[in-house]
LOMI-897528 format. One record per residue: residue number from 1; residue in three letters; x, y, z of N, C-alpha, C, O in turn. Coordinates in pm, whole numbers, plus 50000, padded with zeros to 5 digits. Atoms other than C-alpha are relative to their C-alpha. Last residue first. Layout:
N
num|residu|npx|npy|npz|capx|capy|capz|cpx|cpy|cpz|opx|opy|opz
NUM|ALA|X|Y|Z|X|Y|Z|X|Y|Z|X|Y|Z .
...
This chain:
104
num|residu|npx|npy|npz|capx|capy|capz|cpx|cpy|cpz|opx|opy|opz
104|UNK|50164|50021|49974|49300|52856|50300|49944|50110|49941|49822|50125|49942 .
103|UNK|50027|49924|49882|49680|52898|50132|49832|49993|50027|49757|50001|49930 .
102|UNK|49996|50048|49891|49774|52655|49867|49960|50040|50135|49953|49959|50227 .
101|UNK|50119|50114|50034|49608|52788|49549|50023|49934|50104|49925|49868|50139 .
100|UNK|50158|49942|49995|49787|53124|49630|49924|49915|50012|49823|49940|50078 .
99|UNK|50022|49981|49894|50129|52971|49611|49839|50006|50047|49772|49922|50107 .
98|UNK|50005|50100|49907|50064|52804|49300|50013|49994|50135|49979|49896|50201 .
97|UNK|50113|50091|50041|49923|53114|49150|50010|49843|50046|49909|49777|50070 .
96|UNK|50112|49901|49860|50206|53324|49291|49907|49910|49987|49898|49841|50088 .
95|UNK|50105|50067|49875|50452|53082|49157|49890|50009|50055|49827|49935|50130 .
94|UNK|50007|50162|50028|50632|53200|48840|49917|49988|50069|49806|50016|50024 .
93|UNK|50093|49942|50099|50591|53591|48985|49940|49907|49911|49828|49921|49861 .
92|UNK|50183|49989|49979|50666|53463|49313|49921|50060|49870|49802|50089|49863 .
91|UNK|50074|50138|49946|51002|53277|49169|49871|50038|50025|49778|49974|49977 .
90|UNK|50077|50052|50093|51072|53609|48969|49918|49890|50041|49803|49868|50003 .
89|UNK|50090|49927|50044|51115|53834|49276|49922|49917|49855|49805|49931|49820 .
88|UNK|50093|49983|49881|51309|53579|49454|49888|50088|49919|49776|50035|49919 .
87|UNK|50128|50170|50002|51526|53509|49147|49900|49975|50111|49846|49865|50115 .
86|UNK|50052|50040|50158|51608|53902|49125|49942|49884|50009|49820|49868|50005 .
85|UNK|50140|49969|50022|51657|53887|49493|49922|50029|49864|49801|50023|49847 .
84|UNK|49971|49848|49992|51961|53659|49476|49839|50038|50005|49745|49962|49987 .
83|UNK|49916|49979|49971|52018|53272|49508|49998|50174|50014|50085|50230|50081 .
82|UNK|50009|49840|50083|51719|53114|49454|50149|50033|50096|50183|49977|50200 .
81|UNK|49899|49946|50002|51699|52742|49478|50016|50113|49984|50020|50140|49864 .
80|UNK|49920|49912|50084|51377|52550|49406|50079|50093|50080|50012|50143|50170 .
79|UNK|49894|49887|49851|51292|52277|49594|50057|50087|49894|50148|50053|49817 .
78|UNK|49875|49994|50004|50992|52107|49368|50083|50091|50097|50041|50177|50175 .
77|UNK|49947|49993|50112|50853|51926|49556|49931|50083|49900|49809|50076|49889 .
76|UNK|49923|49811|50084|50840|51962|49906|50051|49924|49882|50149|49849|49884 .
75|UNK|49875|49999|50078|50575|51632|49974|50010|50136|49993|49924|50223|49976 .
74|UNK|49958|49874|50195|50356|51641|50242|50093|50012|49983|50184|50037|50063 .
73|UNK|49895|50023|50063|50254|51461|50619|50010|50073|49852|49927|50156|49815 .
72|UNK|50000|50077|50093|49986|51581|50798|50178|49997|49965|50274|50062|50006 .
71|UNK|49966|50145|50033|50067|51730|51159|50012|49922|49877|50104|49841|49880 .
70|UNK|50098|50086|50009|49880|52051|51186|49967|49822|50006|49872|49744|50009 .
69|UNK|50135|49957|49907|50132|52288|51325|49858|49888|49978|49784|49857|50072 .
68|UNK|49979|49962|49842|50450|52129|51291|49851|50028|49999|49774|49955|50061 .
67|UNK|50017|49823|49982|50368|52029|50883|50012|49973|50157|49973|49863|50195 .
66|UNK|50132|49966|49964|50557|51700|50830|49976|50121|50022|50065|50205|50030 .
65|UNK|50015|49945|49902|50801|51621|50571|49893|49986|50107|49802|49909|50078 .
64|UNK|50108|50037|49954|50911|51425|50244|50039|50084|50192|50145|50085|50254 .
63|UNK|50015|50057|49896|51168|51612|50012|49886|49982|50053|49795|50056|50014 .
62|UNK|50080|49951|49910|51175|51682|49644|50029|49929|50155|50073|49814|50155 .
61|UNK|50001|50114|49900|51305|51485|49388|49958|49987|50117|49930|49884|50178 .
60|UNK|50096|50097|50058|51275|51773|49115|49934|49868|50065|49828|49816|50032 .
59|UNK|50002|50126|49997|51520|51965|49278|49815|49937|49985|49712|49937|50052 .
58|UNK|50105|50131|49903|51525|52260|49130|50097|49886|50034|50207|49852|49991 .
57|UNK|49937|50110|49979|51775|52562|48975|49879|49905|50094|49835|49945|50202 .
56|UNK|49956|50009|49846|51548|52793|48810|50058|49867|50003|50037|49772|49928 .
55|UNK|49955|49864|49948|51452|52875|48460|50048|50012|50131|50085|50123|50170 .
54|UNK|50084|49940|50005|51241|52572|48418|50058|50127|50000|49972|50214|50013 .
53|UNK|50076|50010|49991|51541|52367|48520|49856|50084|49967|49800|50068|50075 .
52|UNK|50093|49867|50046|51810|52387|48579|49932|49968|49916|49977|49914|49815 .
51|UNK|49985|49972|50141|51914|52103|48789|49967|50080|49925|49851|50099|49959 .
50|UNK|50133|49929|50073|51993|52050|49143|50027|50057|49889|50128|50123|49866 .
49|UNK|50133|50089|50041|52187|51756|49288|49911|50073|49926|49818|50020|49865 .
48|UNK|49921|50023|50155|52520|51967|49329|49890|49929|49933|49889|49924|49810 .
47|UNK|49995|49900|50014|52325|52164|49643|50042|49932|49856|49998|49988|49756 .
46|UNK|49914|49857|50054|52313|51881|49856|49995|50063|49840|49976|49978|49753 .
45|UNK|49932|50043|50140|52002|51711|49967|50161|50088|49926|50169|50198|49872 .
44|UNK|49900|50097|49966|51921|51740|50336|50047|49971|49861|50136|49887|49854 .
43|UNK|49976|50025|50159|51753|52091|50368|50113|49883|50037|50206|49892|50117 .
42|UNK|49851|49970|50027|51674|52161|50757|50039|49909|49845|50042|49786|49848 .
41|UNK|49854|50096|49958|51334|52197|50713|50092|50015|50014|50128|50126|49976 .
40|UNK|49890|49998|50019|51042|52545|50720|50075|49806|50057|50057|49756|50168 .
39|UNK|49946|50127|49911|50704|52571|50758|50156|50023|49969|50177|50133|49919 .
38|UNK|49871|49968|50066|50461|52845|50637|50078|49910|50144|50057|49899|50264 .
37|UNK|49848|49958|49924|50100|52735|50755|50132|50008|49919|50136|49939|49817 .
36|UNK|49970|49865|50036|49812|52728|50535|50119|50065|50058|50179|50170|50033 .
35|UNK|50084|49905|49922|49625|52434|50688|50077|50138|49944|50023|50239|49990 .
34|UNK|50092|49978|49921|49662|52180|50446|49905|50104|50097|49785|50127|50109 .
33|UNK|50169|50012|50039|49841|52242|50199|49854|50013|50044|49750|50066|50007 .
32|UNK|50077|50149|49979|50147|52371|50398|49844|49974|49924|49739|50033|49950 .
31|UNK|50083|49944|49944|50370|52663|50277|49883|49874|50026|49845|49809|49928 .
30|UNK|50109|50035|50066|50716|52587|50235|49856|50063|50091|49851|50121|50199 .
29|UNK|50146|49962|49992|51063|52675|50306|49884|50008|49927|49881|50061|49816 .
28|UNK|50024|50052|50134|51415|52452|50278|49833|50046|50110|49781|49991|50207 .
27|UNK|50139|50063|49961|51643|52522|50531|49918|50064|49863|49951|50148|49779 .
26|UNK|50038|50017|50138|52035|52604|50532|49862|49918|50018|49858|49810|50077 .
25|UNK|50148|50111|50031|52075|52730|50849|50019|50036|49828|50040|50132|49754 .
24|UNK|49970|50086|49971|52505|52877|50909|49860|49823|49958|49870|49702|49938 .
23|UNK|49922|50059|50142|52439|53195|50694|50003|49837|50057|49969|49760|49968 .
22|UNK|49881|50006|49927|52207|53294|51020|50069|49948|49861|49991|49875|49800 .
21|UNK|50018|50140|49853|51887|53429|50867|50170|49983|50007|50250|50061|49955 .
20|UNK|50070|50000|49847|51786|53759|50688|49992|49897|50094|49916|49879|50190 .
19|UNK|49925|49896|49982|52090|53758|50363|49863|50042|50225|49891|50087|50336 .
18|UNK|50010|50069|49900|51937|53440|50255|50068|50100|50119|50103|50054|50227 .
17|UNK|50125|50029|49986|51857|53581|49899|49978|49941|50150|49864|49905|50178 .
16|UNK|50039|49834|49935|52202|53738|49914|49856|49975|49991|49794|50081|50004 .
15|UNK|49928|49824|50047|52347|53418|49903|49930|50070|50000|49862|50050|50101 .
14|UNK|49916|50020|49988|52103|53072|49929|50068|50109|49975|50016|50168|49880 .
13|UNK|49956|49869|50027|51721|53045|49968|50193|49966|50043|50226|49889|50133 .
12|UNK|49838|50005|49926|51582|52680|49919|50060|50146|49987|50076|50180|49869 .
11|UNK|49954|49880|50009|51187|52749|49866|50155|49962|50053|50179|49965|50174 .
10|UNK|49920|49921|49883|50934|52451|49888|50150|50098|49921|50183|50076|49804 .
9|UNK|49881|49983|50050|50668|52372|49635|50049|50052|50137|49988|50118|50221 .
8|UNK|50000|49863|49998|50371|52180|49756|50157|50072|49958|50253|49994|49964 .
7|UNK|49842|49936|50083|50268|51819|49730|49994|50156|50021|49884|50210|50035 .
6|UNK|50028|49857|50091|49983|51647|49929|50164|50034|49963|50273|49996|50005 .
5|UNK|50043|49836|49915|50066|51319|50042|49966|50091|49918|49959|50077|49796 .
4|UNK|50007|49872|50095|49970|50973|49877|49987|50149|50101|49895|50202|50162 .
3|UNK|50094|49818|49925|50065|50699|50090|50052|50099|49871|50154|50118|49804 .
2|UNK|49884|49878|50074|50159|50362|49868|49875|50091|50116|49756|50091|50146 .
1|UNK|50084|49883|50000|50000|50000|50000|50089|50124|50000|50201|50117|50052 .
């Protein structure tokens, strides 16, 4: 028997896109299907694994999680990679509509 989670894209920020947390967390942010919560992992895939992709560096392979506040389980895929605020500003302009469709 296979579990089917929900899927959602998560957010790897890296260099001057990461410029508001400790340089030392590397974490991998998402927004939960379920209840709408913004979550955050500690990112376990390294960095040489991701491919370009759509215009962005991904991982396509995604990680498996749980949300803290509600509990379900859900896939982060894809992990996309941004490295500056240029690719921050395009990712939500790519995304908004898949963000948006996740939030209650």
């Amino acid at each position: 028997m296979t579990r089917q989670y929900k899927e959602t894209v998560g957010v790897r920020r890296t260099g001057w896109a990461a410029l508001d947390r400790d340089p030392q967390e590397d974490k991998v942010e998402f927004t939960c299907p379920h209840c709408g919560e913004r979550g955050s992992k500690t990112a376990r895939r390294e960095r040489a694994l991701y491919h370009f992709t759509d215009g962005f560096l991904q991982d396509l392979q995604g990680e498996a999680t749980q949300c803290r506040s509600c509990g379900h389980s859900l896939r982060v895929v894809p992990v996309v990679m941004l490295h500056d605020q240029d690719e921050a500003r395009r990712f939500e302009a790519v995304f908004s509509e898949e963000l948006a469709a996740t939030a209650p």
